[in-house]
Every structure is written in structure tokens, then in C-alpha cells.
SEMARVO-787929 format. One line per field, with one value per atom (N, C-alpha, C, O): x, y negated, z; residue in one letter. Coordinates in steps of 0.2 Angstrom, whole numbers, plus 5000, padded with zeros to 4 digits. Layout:
<lomars>
u: (X_...)
v: (Y_...)
w: (Z_...)
residuo: (A_...)
</lomars>
This chain:
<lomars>
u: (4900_4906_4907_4907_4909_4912_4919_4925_4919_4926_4928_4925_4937_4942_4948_4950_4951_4957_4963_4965_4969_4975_4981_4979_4987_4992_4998_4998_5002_5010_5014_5011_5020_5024_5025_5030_5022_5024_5016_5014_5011_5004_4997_4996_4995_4985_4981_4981_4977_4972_4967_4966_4962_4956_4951_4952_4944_4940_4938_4934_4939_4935_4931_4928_4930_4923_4922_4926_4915_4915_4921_4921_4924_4928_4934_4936_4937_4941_4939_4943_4931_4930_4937_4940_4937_4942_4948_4951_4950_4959_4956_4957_4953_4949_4951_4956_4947_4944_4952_4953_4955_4962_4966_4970_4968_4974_4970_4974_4966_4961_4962_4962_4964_4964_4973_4976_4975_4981_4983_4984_4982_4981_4983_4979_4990_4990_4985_4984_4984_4977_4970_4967_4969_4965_4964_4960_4972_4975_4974_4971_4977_4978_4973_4975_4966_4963_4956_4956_4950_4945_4940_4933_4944_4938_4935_4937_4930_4927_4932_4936_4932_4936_4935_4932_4934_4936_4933_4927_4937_4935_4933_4936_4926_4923_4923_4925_4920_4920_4914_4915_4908_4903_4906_4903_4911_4914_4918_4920_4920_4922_4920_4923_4914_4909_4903_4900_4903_4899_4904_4903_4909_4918_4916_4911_4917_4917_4910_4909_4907_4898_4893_4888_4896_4891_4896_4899_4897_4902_4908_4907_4913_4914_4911_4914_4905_4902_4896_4893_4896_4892_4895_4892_4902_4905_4906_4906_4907_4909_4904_4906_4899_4893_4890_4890_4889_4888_4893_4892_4900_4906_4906_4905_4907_4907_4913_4916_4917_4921_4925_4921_4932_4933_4940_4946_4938_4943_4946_4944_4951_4956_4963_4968_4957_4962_4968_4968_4976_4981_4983_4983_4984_4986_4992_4993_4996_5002_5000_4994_5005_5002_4999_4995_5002_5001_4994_4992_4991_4984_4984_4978_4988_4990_4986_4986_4984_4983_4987_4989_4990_4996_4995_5000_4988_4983_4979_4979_4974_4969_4969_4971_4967_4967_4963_4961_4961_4953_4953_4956_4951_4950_4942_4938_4941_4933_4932_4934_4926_4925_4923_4919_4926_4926_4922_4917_4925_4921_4923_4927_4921_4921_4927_4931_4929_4938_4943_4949_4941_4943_4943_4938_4948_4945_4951_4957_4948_4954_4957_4953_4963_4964_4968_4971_4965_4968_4972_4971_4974_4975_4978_4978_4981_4982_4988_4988_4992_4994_4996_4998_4994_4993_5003_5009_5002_5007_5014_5019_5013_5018_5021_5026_5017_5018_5022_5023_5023_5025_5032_5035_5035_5042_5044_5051_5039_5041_5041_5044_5037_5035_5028_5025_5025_5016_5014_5014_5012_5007_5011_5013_5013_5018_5017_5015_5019_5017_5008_5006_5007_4999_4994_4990_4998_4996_4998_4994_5004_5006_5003_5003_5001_4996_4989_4985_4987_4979_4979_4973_4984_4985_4983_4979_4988_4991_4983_4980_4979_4973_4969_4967_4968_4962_4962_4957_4968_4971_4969_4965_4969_4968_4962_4961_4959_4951_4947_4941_4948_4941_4943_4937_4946_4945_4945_4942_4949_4953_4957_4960_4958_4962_4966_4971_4964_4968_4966_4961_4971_4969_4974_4981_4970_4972_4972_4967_4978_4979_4979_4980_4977_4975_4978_4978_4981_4982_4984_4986_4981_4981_4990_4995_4989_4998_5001_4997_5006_5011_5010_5015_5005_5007_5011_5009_5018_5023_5023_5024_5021_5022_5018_5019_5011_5008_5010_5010_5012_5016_5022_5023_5025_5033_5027_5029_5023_5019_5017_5017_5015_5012_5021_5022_5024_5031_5032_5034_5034_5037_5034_5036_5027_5022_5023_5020_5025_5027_5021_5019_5019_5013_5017_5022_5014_5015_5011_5005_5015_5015_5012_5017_5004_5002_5001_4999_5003_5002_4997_4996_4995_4991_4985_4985_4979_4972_4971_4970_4970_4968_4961_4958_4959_4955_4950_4944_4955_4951_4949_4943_4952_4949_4945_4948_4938_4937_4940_4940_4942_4944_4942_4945_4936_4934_4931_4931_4930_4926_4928_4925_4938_4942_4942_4940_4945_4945_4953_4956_4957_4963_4966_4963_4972_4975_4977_4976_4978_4977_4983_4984_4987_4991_4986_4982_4988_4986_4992_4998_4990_4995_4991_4986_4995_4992_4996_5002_4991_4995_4990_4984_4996_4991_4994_4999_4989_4990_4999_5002_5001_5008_5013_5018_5012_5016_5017_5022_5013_5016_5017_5017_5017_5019_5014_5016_5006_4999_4997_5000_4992_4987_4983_4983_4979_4973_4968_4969_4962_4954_4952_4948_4957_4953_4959_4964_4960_4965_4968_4964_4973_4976_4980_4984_4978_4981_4983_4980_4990_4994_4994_4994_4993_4994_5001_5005_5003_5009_5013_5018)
v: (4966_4963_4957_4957_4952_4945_4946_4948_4945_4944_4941_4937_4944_4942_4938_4940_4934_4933_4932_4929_4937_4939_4933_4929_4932_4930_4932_4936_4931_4933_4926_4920_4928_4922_4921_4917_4924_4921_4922_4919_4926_4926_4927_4929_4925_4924_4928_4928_4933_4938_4936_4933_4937_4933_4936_4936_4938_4939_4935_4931_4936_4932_4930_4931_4926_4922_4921_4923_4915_4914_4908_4906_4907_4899_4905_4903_4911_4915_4919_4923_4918_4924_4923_4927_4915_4913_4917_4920_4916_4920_4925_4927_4930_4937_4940_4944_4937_4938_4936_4938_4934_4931_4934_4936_4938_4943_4952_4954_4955_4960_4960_4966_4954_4956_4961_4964_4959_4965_4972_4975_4973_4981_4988_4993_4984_4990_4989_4995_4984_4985_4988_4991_4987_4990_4999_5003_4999_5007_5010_5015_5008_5014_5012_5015_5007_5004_5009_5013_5009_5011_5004_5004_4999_4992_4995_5001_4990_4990_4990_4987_4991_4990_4990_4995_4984_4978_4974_4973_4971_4967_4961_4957_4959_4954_4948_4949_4943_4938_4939_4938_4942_4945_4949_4948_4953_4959_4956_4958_4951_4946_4941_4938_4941_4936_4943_4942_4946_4951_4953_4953_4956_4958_4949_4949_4945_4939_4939_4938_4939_4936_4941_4939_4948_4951_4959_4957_4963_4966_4967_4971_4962_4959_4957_4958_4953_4952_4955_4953_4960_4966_4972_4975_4972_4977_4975_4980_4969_4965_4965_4965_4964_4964_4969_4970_4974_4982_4988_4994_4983_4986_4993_4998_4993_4997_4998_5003_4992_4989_4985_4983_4981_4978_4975_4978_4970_4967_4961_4956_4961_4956_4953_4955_4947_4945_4941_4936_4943_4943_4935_4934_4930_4924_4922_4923_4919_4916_4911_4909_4908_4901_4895_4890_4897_4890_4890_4885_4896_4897_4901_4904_4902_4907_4916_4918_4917_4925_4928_4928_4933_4936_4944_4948_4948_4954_4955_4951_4960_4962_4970_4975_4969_4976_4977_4972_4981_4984_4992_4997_4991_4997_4998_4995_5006_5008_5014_5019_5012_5019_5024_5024_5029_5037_5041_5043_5042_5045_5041_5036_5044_5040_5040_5044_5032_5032_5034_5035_5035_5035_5030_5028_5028_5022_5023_5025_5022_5022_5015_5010_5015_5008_5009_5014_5004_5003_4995_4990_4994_4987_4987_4993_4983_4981_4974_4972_4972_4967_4962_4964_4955_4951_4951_4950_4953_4954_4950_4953_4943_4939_4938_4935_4943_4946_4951_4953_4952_4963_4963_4958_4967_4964_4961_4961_4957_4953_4956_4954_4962_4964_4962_4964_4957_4956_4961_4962_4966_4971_4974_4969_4976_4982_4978_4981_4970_4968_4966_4966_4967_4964_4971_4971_4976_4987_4984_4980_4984_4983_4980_4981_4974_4970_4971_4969_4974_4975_4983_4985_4988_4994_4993_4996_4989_4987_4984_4987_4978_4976_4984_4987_4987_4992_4996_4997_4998_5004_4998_5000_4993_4988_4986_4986_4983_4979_4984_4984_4990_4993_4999_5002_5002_5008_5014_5018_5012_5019_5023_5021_5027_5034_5037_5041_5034_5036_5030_5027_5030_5026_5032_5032_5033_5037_5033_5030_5034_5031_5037_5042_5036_5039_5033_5027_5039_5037_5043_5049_5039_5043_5046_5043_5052_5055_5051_5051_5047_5044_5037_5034_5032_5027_5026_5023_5028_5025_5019_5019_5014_5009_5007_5002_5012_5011_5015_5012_5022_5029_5024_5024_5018_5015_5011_5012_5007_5007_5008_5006_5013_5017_5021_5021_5022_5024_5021_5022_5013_5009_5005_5003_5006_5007_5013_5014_5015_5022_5027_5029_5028_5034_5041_5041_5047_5051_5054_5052_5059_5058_5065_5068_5069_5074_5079_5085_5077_5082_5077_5071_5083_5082_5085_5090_5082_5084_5085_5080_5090_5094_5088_5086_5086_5083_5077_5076_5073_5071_5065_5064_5061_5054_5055_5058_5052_5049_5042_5038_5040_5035_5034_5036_5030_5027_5034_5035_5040_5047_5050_5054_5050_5056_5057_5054_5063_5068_5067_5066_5067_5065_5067_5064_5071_5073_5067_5061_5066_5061_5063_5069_5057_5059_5056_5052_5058_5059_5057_5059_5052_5053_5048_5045_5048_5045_5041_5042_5037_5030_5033_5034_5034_5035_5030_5026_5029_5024_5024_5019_5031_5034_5031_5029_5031_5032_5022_5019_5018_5012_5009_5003_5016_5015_5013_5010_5014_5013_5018_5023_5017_5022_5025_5022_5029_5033_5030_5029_5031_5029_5037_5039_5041_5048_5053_5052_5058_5063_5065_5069_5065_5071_5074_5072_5082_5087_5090_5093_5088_5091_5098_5101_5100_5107_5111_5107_5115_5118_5121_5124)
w: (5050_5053_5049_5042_5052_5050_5044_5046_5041_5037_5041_5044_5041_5046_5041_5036_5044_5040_5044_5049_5039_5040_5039_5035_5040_5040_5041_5046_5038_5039_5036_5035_5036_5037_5027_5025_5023_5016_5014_5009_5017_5014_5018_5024_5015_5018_5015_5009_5019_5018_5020_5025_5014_5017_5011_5005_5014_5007_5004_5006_4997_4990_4990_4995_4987_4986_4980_4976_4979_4973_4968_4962_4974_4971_4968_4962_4970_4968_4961_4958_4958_4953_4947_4945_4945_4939_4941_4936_4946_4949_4947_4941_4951_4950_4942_4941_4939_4931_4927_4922_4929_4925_4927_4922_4933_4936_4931_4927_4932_4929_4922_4919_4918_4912_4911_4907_4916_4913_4912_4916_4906_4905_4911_4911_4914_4919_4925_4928_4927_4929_4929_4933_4923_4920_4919_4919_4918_4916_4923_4924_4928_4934_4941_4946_4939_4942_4940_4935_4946_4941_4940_4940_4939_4939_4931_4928_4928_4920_4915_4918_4911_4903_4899_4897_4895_4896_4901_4901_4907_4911_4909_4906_4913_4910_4915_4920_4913_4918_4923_4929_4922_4925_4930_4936_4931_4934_4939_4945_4938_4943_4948_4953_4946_4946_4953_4958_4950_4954_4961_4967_4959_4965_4968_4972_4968_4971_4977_4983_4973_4974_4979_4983_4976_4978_4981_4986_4979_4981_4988_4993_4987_4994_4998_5004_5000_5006_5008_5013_5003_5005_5010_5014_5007_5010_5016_5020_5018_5024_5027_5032_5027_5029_5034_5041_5027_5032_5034_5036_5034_5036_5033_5036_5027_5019_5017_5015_5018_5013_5016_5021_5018_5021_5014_5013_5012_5004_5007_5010_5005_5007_4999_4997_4998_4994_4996_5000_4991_4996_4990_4984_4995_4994_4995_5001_4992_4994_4998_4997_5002_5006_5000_5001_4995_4991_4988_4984_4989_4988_4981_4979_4978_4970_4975_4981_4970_4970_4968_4962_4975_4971_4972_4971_4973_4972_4977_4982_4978_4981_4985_4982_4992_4994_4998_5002_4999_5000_5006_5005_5011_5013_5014_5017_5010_5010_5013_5011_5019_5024_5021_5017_5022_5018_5024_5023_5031_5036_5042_5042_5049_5055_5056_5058_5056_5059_5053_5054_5047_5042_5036_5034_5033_5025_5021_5022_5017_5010_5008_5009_5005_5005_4996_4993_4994_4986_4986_4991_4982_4981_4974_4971_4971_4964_4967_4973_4962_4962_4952_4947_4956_4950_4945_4947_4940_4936_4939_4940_4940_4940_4948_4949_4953_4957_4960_4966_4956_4958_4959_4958_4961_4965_4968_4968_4974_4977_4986_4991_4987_4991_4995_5001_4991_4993_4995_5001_4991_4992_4997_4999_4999_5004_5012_5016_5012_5016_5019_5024_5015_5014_5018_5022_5014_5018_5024_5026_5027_5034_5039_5045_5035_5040_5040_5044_5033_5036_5038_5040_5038_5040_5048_5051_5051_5059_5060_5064_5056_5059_5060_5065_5053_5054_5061_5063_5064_5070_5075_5079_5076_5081_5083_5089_5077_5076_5074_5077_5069_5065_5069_5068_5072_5077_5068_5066_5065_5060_5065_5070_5062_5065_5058_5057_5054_5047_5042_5042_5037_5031_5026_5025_5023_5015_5010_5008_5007_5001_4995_4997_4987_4982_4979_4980_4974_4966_4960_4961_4955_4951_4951_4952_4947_4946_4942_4937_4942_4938_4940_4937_4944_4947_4951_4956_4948_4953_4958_4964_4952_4956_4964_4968_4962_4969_4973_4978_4973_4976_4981_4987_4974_4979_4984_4990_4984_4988_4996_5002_4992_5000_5005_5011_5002_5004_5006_5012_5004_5006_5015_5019_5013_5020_5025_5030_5024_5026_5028_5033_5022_5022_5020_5017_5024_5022_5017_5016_5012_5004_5007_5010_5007_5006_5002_5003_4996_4989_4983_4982_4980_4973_4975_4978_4973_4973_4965_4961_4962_4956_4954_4959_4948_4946_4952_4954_4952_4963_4959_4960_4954_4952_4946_4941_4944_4937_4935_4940_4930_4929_4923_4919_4921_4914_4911_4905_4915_4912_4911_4907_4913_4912_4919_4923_4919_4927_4927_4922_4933_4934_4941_4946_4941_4945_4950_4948_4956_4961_4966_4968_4970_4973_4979_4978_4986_4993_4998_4998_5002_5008_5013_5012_5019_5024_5029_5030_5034_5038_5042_5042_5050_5055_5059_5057_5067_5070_5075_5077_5075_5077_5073_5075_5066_5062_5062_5059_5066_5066_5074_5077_5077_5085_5090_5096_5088_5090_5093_5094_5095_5100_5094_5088_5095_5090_5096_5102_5093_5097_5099_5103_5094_5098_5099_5095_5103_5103_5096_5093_5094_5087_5091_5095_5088_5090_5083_5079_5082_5074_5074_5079_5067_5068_5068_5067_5069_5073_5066_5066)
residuo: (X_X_X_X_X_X_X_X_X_X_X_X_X_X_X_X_X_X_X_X_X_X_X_X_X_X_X_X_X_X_X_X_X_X_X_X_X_X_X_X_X_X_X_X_X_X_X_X_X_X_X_X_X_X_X_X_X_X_X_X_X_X_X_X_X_X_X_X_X_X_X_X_X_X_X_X_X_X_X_X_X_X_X_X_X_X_X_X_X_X_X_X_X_X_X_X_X_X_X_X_X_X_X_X_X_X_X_X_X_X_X_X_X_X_X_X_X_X_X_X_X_X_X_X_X_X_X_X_X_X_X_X_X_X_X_X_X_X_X_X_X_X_X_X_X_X_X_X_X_X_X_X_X_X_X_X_X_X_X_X_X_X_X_X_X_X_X_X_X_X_X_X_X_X_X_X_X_X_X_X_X_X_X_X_X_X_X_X_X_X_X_X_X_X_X_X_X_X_X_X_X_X_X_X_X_X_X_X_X_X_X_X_X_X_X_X_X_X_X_X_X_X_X_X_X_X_X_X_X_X_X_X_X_X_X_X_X_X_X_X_X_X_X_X_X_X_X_X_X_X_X_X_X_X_X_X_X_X_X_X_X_X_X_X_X_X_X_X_X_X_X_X_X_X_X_X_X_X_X_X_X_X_X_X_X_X_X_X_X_X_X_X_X_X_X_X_X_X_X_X_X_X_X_X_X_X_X_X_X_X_X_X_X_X_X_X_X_X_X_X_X_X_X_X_X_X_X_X_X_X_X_X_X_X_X_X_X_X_X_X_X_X_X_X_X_X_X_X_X_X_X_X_X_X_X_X_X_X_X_X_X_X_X_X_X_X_X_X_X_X_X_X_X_X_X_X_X_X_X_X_X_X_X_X_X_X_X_X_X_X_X_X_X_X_X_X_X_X_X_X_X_X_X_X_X_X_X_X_X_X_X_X_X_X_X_X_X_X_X_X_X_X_X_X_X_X_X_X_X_X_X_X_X_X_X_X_X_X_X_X_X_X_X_X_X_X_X_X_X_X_X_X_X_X_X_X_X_X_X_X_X_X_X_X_X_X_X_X_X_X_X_X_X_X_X_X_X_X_X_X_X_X_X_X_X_X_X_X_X_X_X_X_X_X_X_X_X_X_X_X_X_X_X_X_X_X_X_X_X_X_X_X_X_X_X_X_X_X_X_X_X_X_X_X_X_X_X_X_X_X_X_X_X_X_X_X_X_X_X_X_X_X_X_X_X_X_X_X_X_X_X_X_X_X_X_X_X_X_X_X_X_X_X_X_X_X_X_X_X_X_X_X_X_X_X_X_X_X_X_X_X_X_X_X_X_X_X_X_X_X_X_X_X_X_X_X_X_X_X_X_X_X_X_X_X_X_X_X_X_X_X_X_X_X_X_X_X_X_X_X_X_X_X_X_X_X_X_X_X_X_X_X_X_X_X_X_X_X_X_X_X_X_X_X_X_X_X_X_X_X_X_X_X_X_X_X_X_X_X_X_X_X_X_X_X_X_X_X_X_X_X_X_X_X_X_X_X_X_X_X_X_X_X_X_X_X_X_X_X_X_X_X_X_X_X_X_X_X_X_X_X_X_X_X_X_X_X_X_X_X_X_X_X_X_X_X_X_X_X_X_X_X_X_X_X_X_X_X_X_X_X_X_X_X_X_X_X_X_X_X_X_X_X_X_X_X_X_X_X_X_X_X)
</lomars>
């Protein structure tokens, strides 16, 4: 699939490139990034330079991956989010935001608009969100998108080669007033 690019009325989705590794490599070095992310640690210029170069246009490529760096109009990086195909009609979505960022409602907005693309354009039937336990502030996240919060998964993430309890929840095509690509039958 062609990289696609998104807009709203305060930002631009669009995948990375190489002109973006410097933003990339410069938002990554903040520890909570770092901490509730599974990127490298210590994040390198390299690691950026590869997520820019090679990474994102591969996943877009072979429809793997579908990364959407979220830009303010003014062209500032203001975080990154990703949905990656898990099963057919299924992908996971992660995203992060750049420190000086956070508060603002980017990331929340940015779920919603590439959630509503996935149901429309990539024929998902779910997108599941994971986080490690205790990332609140991506849990306010996914809520604030209106995911249902499914529980804890016992040991579901490694993270830098610790095992880690994991929150679950999910965004169905209903749940934003959408058709599904295949029949759900809820269970009773």
C-alpha cells in the first residue's frame, strides 16, 4: 500500500521519512519514552535513522505496518502512531507523544482519525490497543478514543527483557458508528 496522508483541523499524518530522522532522534531521547516504549535504550541516532529510512516504508510497502507521523500544521513533530497487522482485519496501534506535546489532545485526536481511516480504507474489524500496567497516560488515551478497556494480560509485553503485565482494550468499527467488513456476533 501507498502511504496515505491524514489531516484534521490542528494536524497532518503522514509517514516519516528521512528528512524527519533529526525530529525522530530528538522527541526518543525522553526518558518516558523510552520507559513505556519498546524502542532501544539508549536511543541512538542510527535507530532513528533506520524507523525513518527503513522501517516505515517497509511496513507501508507490504502493508505490515501503517506509521503515521502526527505533525502540527507548522510542520513541529508533535508524536508518532502506528498500527501493526496482528491477524486478518485486525492491528494494534501504539503511538507515543513528543514531551512538549502532551496535553494538548494530539494523540487522542490523531487515534480517532487514523482509527476512522483503518474501518474505512484498511478493512480492520478491530484495532487493539496494549500498554504496559501503569501507563496511565496512554490507558487516558485509548479511553479518551473510546476503547473498551478489556483487562490485564499476565506477563503479555517484554520490554528491554523484562516480562510485564499489559493492559488490553479495543476500537471496533460500531463503537465509531461504522459498518464492520464481516458480521460480529457479541457474545451473550
Amino acid at each position: 500500500m501507498e502511504p496515505v496522508t491524514l489531516t484534521t483541523d490542528r494536524l497532518l499524518l503522514r509517514a516519516v521519512g528521512p528528512q524527519d530522522t533529526d525530529a525522530v532522534y530528538e522527541a526518543c531521547q525522553d526518558p518516558d519514552i523510552q520507559r513505556w516504549t519498546t524502542i532501544p535504550s539508549p536511543y541512538l541516532r542510527e535507530h532513528a535513522q533506520s524507523f525513518t529510512e527503513q522501517l516505515v516504508p517497509d511496513g507501508w510497502r507490504d502493508g505490515s505496518m501503517f506509521t503515521f507521523g502526527v505533525f502540527l500544521h507548522s510542520g513541529e513533530l508533535a508524536g508518532m502512531l502506528g498500527i501493526t497487522m496482528r491477524a486478518l482485519g485486525m492491528g494494534e496501534i501504539g503511538f507515543w507523544a513528543a514531551k512538549q506535546h502532551r496535553a494538548n489532545g494530539y494523540v487522542t485526536e490523531a487515534v480517532l482519525t487514523v482509527c476512522r481511516w483503518s474501518f474505512t480504507r484498511a478493512a480492520l474489524d478491530r484495532v487493539e490497543w496494549r500498554a504496559e500496567v501503569g501507563n496511565r497516560a496512554s490507558r487516558a488515551v485509548a479511553e479518551r478514543a473510546g476503547f473498551t478497556i478489556e483487562g490485564t494480560l499476565r506477563s503479555a509485553t517484554n520490554n528491554k527483557g523484562v516480562r510485564r503485565d499489559t493492559w488490553v482494550g479495543s476500537l471496533l468499527p460500531s463503537d465509531m458508528g461504522l459498518p464492520s467488513t464481516a458480521p460480529y456476533l457479541p457474545a451473550r
